[in-house]
SEVEXTI-587663 format. One line per field, with one value per residue: x, y, z of N, C-alpha, C in turn; residue number from 1; chain. Coordinates in steps of 0.001 Angstrom, whole numbers, plus 500000, padded with zeros to 6 digits. Example, Ala and Ser with C-alpha at 12.3 -4.5 7.8 and 13.67 -1.06 7.14 Angstrom:
n_u c(513190  512850)
n_v c(494310  497750)
n_w c(507800  507080)
ca_u c(512300  513670)
ca_v c(495500  498940)
ca_w c(507800  507140)
c_u c(513200  512900)
c_v c(496700  500030)
c_w c(507800  507870)
i c(1  2)
ch c(A  A)
//
This chain:
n_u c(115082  117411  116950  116467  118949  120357  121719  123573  123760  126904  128037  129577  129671  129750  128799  127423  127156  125852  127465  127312  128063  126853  128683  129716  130228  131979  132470  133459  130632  129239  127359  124402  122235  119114  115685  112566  109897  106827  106338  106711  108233  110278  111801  113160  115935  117291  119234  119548  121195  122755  122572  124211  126435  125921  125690  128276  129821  128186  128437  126561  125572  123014  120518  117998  116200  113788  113892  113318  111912  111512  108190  108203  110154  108605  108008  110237  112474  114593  115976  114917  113944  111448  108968  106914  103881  102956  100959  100207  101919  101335  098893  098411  098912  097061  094739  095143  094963  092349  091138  091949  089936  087424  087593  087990  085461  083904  083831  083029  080855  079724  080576  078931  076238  076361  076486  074514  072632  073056  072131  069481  068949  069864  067257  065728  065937  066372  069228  070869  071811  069743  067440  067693  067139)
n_v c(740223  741702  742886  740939  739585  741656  743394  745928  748716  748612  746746  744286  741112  737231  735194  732506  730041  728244  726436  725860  722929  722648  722672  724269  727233  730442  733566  737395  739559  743023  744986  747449  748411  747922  747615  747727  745112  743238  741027  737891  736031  737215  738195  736471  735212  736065  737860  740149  741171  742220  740285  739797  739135  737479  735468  735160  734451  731948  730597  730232  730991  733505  731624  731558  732138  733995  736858  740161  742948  746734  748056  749845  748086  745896  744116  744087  741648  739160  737803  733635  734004  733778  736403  737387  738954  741195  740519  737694  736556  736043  735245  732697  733070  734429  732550  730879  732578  733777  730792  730082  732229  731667  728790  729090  731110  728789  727190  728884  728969  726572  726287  727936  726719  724228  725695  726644  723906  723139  724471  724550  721401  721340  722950  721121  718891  718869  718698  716018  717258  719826  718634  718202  720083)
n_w c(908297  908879  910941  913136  912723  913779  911924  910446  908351  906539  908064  907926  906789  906823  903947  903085  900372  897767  895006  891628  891119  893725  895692  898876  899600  900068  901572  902443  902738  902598  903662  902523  902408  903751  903640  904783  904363  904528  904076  905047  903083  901948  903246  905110  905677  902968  901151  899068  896222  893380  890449  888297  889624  891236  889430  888794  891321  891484  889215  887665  885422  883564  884664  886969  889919  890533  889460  889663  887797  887209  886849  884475  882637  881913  879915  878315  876529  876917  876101  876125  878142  880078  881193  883854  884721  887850  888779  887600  888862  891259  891495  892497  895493  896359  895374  897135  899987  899726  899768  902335  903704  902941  903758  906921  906750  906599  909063  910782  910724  911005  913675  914360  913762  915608  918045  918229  917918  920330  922269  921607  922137  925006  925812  924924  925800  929361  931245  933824  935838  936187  936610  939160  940228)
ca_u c(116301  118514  116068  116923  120608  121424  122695  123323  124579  128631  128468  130591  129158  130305  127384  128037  126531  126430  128104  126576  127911  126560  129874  129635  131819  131816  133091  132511  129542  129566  125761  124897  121200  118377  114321  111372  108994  105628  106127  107753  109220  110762  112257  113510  117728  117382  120356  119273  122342  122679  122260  125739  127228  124905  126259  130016  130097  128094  129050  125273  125247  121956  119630  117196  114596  112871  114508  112602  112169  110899  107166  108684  110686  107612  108123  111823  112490  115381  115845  114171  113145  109478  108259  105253  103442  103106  099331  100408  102555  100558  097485  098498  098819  095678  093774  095889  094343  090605  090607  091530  088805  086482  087609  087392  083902  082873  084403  082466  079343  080327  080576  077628  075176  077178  076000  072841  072107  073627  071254  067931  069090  069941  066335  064500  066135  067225  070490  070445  072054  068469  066330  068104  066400)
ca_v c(739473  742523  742980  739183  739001  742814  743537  747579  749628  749402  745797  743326  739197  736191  734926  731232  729703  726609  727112  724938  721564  722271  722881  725093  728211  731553  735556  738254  740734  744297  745268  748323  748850  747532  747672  747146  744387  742886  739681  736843  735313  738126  739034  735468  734981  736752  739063  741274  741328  742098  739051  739440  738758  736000  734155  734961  733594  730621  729954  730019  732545  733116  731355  732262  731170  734402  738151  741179  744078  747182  748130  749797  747038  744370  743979  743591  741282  739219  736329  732692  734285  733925  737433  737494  739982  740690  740159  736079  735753  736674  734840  731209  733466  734842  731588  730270  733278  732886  729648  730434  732978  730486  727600  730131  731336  727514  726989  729815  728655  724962  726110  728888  725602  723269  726066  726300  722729  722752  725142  723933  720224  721621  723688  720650  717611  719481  717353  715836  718806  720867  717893  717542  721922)
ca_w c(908535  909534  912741  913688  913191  913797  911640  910225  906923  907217  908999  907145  907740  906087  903325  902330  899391  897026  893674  890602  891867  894510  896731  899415  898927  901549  901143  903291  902031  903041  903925  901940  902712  904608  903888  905214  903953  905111  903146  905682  902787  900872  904272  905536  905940  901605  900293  897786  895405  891681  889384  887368  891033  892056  888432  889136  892225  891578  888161  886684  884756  882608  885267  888582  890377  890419  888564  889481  887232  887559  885765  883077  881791  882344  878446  878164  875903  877958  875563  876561  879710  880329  882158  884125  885285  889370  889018  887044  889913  893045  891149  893342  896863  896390  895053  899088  900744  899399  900575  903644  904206  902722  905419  907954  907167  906959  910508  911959  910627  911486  915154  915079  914029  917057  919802  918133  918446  922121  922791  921571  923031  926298  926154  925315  926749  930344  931738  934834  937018  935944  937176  940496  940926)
c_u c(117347  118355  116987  118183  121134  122408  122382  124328  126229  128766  128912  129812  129829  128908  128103  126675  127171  126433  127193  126723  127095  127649  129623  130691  131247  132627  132169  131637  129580  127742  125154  123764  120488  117071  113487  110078  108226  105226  107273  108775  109982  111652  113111  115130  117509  118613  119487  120848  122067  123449  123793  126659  127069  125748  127507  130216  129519  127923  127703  124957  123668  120805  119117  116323  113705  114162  113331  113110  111232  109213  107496  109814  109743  107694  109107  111744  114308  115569  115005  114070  111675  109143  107358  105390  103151  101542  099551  101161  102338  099255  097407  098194  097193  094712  094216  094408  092916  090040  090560  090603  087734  086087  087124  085734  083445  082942  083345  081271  079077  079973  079201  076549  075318  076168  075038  071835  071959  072863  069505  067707  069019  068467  064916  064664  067414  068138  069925  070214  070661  067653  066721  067220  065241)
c_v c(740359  742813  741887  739455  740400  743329  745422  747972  749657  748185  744635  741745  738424  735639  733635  730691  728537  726892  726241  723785  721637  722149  724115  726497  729770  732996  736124  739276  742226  744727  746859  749187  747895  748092  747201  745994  743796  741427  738924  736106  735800  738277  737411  734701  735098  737731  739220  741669  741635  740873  738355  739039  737226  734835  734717  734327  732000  729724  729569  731240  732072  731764  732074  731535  732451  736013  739399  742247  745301  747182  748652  749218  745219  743857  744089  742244  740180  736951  734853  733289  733972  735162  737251  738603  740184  740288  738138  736000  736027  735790  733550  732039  733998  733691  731219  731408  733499  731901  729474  731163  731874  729488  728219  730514  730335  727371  728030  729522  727587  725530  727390  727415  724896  724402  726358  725003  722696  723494  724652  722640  720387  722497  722364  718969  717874  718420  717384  717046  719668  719911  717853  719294  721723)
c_w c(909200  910901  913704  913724  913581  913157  910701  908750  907609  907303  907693  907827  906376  905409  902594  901115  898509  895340  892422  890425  893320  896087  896868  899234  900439  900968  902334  902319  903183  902761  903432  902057  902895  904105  904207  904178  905119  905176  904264  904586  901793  901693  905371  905400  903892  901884  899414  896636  893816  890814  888870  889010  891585  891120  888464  890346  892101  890561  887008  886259  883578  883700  886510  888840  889937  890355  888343  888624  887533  886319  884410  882204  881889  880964  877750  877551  875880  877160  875616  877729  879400  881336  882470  885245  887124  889513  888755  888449  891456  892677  892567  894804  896751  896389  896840  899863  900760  899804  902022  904304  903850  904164  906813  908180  907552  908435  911139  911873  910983  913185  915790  914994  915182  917845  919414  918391  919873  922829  922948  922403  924364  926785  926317  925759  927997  930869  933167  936173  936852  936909  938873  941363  940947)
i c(1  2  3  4  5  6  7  8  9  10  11  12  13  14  15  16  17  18  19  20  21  22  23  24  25  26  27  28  29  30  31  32  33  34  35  36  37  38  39  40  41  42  43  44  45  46  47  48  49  50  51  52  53  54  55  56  57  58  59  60  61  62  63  64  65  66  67  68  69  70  71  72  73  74  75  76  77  78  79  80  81  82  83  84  85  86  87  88  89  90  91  92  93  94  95  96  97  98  99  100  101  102  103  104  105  106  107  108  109  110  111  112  113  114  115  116  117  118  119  120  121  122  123  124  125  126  127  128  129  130  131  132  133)
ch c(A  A  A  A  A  A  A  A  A  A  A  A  A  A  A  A  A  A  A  A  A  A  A  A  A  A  A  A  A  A  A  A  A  A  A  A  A  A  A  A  A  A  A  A  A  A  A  A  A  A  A  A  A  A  A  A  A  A  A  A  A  A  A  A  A  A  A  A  A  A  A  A  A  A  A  A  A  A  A  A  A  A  A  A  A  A  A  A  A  A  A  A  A  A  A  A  A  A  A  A  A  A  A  A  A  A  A  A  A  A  A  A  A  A  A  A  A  A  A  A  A  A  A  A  A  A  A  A  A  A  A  A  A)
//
């Protein structure tokens, strides 16, 4: 995202957001660091902010969609939270990406039988263009 909009350590932007009705609200943010990821959707118009910020500005305090920690607090104890582990929550992308290799192989084998047919057909019922030699 910093690639895309240009943006650099120092650079000041305006970051709007929707409060817990749901009314839009705006502040400028002050950009403080920048990393690299691999993941399109880790890396997709995301801030990275700390939590107690996220629920002062938008008035939900004590909720998230998703609250990373590091490995040695995977067993924090973080009231009704539910923790899961990065293996429970990578399990769904993986079951995605399996299938896609799957589909894929079928497809290649799907179209190796096709020019195998097209081959034997064309060897033993020659088309016209052959008969006209």
């Amino acid at each position: 995202m910093a690639q895309s909009a240009q943006l650099k350590i120092g650079d000041e932007v305006l970051m709007r957001w929707r409060d817990r009705k749901g009314t839009f609200d705006a502040g400028n943010i002050t950009i403080v660091d920048i990393f690299d990821t691999h993941v399109p959707t880790v890396d997709q118009s995301i801030i990275w902010m700390p939590i107690d910020l996220i629920w002062e500005i938008t008035g939900l305090e004590n909720e998230a969609t998703y609250y990373l920690v590091s490995e040695q607090n995977e067993k924090l104890n973080i009231g009704s939270w539910i923790l899961h582990s990065q293996d429970d929550l990578l399990t769904e992308l993986r079951g995605m990406i399996a299938v896609s290799h799957m589909v894929a192989a079928s497809c290649m084998e799907f179209f190796c039988v096709l020019h195998c047919l097209q081959f034997l057909i064309h060897k033993c019922y020659p088309f016209s263009e052959d008969k006209k030699k």
